[in-house]
ZAMARGU-4260 file (C-alpha; in steps of 0.2 Angstrom, whole numbers, plus 5000, padded with zeros to 4 digits):
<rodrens>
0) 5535/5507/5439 | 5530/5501/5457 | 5545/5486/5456 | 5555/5500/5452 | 5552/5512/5462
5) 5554/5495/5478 | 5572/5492/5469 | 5577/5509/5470 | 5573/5512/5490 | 5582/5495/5493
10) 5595/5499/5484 | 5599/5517/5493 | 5596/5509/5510 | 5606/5495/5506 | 5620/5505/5501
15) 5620/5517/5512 | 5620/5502/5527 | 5638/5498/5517 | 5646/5513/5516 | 5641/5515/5536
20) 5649/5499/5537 | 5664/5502/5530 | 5664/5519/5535 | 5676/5524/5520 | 5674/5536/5507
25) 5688/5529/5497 | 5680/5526/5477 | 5683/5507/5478 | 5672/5504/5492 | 5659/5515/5484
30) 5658/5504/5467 | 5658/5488/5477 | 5647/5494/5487 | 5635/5499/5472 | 5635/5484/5463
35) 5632/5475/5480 | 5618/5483/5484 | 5610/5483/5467 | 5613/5463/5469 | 5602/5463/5486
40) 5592/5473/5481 | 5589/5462/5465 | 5588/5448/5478 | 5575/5457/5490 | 5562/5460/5476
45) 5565/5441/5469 | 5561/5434/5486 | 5545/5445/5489 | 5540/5442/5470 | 5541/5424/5476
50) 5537/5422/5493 | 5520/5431/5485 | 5516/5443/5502 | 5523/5459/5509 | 5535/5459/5521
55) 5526/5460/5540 | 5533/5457/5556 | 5524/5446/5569 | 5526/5457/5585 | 5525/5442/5595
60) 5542/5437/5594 | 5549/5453/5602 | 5543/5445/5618 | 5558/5438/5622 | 5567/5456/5622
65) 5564/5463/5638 | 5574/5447/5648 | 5587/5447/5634 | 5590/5466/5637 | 5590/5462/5656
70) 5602/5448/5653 | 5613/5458/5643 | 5613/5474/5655 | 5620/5461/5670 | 5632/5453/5656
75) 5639/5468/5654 | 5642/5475/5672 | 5648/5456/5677 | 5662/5462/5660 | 5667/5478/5664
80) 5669/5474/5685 | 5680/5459/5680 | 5689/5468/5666 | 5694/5483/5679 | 5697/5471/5693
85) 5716/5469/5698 | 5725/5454/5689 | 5725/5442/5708 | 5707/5445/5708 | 5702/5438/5691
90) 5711/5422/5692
</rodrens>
């Protein structure tokens, strides 16, 4: 029951991750996007029953997210002044 129960929230998370994806309501992407999910979802619980541990996170990887953020924050402005810029000043 528990397997189910695991299959059964991947599954509605998975699918609804597609449908915001495809951002259709159109029949066709819902079935695909059914038996997708059901798919991952079938793949999630065969990887944890054999990786034989729950899923965690080691937090110390998230160290690198306050340069990155920084980086991509400059990035962005450095974009956004040279895609505004008049055409003589970006060559």
């Amino acid at each position: 029951m528990h397997a189910l129960r695991r299959f059964l929230v991947w599954w509605v998370v998975l699918l609804a991750l597609w449908m915001e994806l495809v951002s259709s309501t159109d029949w066709s992407y819902l079935f695909v996007g059914l038996g997708t999910s059901a798919v991952a979802a079938g793949s999630a619980l065969l990887a944890h029953h054999s990786m034989q541990q729950r899923y965690s996170m080691d937090w110390r990887w998230a160290r690198w997210f306050v340069p990155a953020a920084a980086s991509i924050l400059g990035d962005t402005l450095r974009l956004t002044r040279l895609l505004f810029a008049p055409a003589a000043e970006r060559a």
